[in-house]
C-alpha positions in Angstrom: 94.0 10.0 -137.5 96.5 9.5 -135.1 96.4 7.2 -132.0 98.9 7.7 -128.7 99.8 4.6 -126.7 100.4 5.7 -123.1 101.8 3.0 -120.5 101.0 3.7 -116.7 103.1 2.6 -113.7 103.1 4.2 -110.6 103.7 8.0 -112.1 101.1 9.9 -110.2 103.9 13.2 -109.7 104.5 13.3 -113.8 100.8 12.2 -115.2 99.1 15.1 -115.3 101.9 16.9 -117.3 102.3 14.1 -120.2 98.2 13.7 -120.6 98.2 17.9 -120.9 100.8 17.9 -123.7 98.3 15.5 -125.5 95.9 17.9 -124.9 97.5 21.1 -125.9 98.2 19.5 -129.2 97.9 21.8 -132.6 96.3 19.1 -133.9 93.5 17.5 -132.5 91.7 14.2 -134.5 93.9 12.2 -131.8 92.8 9.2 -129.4 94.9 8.3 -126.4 95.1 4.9 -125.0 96.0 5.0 -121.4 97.3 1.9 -119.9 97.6 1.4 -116.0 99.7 -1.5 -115.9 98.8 -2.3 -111.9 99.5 1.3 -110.7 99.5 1.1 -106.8 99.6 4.7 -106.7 97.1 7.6 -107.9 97.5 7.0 -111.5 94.8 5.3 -111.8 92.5 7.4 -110.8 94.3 10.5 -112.3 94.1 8.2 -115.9 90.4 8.1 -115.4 89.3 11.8 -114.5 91.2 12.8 -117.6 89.0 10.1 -119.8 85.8 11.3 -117.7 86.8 15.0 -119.1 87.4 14.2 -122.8 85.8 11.5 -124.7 89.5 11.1 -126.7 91.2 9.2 -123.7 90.4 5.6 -123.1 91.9 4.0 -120.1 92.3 0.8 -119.6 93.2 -1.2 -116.7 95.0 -5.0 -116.3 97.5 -6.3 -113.6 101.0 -5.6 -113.6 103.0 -6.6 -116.5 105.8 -4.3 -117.7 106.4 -1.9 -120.3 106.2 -4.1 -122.9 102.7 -5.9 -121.7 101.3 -2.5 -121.7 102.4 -1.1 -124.9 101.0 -4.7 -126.5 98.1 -3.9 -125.3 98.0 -0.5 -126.4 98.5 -1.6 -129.8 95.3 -4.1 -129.8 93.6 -1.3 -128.9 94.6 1.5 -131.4 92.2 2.9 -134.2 94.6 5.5 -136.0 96.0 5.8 -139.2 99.4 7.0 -137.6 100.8 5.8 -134.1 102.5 7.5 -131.3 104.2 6.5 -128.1 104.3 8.3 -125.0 106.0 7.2 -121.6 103.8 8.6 -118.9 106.9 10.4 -117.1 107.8 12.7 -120.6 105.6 14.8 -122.3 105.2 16.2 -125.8 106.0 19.3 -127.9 102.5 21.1 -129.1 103.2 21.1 -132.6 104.8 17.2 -132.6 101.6 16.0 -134.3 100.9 18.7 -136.5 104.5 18.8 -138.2 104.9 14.9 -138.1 101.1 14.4 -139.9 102.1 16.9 -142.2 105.3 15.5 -143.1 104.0 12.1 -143.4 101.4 13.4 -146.1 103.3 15.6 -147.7 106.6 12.9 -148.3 103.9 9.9 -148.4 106.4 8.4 -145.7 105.8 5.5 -143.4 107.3 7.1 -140.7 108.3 10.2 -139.5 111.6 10.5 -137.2 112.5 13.3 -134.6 114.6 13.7 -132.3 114.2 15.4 -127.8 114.7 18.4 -126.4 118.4 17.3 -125.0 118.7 21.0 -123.3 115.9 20.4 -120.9 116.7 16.8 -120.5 120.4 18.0 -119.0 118.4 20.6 -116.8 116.0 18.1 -115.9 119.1 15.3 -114.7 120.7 18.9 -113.0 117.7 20.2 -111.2 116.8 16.6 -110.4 120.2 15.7 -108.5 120.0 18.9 -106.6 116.3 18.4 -105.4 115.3 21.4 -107.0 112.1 20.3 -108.7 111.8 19.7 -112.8 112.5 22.6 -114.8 110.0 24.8 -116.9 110.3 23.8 -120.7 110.4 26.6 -123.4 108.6 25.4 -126.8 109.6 27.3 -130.0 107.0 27.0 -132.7 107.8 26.0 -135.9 106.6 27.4 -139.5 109.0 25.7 -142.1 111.0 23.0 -140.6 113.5 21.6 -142.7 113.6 17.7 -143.0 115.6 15.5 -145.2 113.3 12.2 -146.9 115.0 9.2 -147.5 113.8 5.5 -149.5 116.3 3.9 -147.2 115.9 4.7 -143.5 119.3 2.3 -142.9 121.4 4.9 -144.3 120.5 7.6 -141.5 119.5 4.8 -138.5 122.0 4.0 -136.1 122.3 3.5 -132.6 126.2 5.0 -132.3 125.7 8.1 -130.3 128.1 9.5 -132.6 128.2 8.4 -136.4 131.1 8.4 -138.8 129.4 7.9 -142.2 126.3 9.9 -141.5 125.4 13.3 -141.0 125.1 14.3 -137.6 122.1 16.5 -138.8 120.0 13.8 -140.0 121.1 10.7 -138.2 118.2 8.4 -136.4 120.0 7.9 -133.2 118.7 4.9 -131.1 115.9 2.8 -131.1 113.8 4.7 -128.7 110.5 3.8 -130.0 109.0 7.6 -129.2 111.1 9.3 -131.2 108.9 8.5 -134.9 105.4 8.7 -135.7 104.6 5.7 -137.8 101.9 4.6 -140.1 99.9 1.8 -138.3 100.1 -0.3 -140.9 103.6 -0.7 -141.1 104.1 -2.0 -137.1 100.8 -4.1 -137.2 101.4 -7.5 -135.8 105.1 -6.5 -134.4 104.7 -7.2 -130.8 106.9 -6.0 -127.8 109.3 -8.9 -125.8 107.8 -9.4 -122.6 109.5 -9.1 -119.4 112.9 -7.1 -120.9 114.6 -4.3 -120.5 115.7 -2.7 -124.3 112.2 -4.0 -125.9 113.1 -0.9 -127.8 115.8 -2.7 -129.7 114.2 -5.4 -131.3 111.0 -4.1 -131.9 111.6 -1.1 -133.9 114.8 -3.4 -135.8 111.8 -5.0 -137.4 109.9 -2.3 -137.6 112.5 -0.8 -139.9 112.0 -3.7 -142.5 108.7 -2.6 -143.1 109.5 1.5 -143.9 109.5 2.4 -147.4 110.0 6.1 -147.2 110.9 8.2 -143.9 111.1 11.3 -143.3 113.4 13.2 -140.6 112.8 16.2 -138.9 115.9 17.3 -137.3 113.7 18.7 -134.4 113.5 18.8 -130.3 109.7 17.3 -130.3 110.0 14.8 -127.1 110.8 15.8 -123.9 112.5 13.1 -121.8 112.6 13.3 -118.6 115.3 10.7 -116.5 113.0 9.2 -114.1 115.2 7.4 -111.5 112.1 4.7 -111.0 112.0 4.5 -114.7 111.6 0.7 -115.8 115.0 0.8 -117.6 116.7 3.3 -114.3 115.6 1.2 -111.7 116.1 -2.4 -113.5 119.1 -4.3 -111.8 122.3 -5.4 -113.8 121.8 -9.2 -114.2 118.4 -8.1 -115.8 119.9 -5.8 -118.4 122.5 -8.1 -119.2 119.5 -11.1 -120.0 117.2 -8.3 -121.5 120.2 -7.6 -123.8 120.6 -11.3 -124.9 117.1 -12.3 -125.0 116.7 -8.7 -127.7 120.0 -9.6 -129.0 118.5 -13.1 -130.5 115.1 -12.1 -130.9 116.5 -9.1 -133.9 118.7 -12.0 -135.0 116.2 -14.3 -135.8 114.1 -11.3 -137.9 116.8 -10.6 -139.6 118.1 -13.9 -140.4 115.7 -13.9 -143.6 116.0 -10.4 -144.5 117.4 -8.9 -147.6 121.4 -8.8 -147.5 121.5 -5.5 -147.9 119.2 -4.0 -145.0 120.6 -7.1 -142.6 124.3 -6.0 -143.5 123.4 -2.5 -142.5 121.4 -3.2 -139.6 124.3 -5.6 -138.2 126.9 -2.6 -138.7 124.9 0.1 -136.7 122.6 -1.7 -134.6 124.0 -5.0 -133.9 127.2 -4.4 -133.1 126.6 -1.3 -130.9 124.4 -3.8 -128.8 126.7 -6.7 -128.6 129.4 -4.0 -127.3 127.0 -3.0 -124.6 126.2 -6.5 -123.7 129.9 -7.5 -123.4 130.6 -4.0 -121.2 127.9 -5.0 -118.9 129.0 -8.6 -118.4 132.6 -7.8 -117.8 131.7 -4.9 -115.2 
């Protein structure tokens, strides 16, 4: 039912811990695609003992590409109704599946938003700057979660870190692609920008054209952890600042023939956001 894309680079120390959380899932009709994107490290071999142990990983390796050449590929590889990404330096909450599958049926939604576990992300940038190793995560299980369903995902999607017209409850906030769980039908043929930083940005802007129905948990599901040799964290200025502009015109063009009202609303909180950040990180 559901399918996990998982891009590998060079993440031997956090591996282990992202493939468990797949593993200590509630829910278990799940097939992870591993994806060693040129690891020169262990991952490689760590990718493959965990696919020798059970039959639901699939690894697959190809030369060094980026994050987006290995998500791509991911995608041509997936089998699931429902899609999920996980960076190979996070991991997941037990239940995420479980809640996320049973919204999706329940709501008949397209895609199913949450949000990370910002307490152990702070801990984690803490522990991290004062060499004291990654901190232990707490899960607290969930029963009845509440969750708000929307015909209109642009009315709750924005990439201002703080809102004015939207409840802070139930606002989307950023484009980080592993925060929703999405039917595969709805990203099909919506491929990732090689060779950027921010493929986030314009992938999951077109995404949002093809969601009908979404439904938000207002949950901690995703736990991030701030990798310093993360593509984005160790990606130098002059790259951003081309990433940003190469995104920037890629969402335009999607958007360009889109209905008035969803490209009005995805100019206000996506667009402009960007185009801030692109002008702060020329001028600096």
């Amino acid at each position: 039912m559901i399918s996990v894309i998982v891009p590998i680079y060079n993440v031997e120390s956090y591996l282990p811990r992202a493939l468990d959380s797949i593993l200590s899932q509630t829910y278990k009709e799940w097939e992870a695609i591993l994806v060693d994107d040129g690891s020169t490290d262990g991952s490689s071999r760590i990718a493959d003992e965990y696919a020798a142990r059970d039959h639901r990983f699939t690894v697959i390796h190809q030369p060094n590409g980026g994050l987006s050449d290995a998500r791509n590929t991911g995608l041509e590889h997936i089998s699931g109704e429902y899609l999920v990404f996980l960076d190979a330096d996070d991991f997941l909450h037990p239940q995420l599946m479980e809640l996320c599958l049973e919204a999706s049926l329940r709501d008949k939604s397209d895609m199913v938003c949450f949000t990370y576990d910002r307490i152990y992300r702070t801990f984690g940038i803490i522990r991290h700057f004062l060499h004291l190793g990654d901190p232990t995560p707490h899960f607290k299980y969930y029963k009845q979660p509440p969750y708000l369903v929307t015909d209109n995902i642009y009315d709750y999607a924005t990439e201002y870190s703080s809102p004015k017209d939207i409840d802070k409850r139930w606002a989307v906030k950023h484009c980080q692609v592993w925060r929703c769980m999405y039917k595969t039908y709805a990203i099909r043929g919506i491929k990732f920008i090689k060779g950027i930083n921010y493929e986030d940005f314009p992938w999951w802007s077109e995404v949002l054209l093809h969601i009908h129905r979404c439904t938000i948990l207002n949950l901690p599901l995703y736990f991030y952890y701030p990798n310093p040799l993360s593509y984005i964290l160790s990606a130098n200025q002059s790259h951003k600042i081309d990433s940003l502009r190469k995104g920037i015109e890629a969402a335009k063009q999607v958007y360009a023939t889109a209905p008035e009202a969803k490209r009005n609303a995805w100019k206000r909180n996506f667009l402009f956001p960007f185009e801030q950040k692109l002008r702060k990180k020329e001028s600096s």
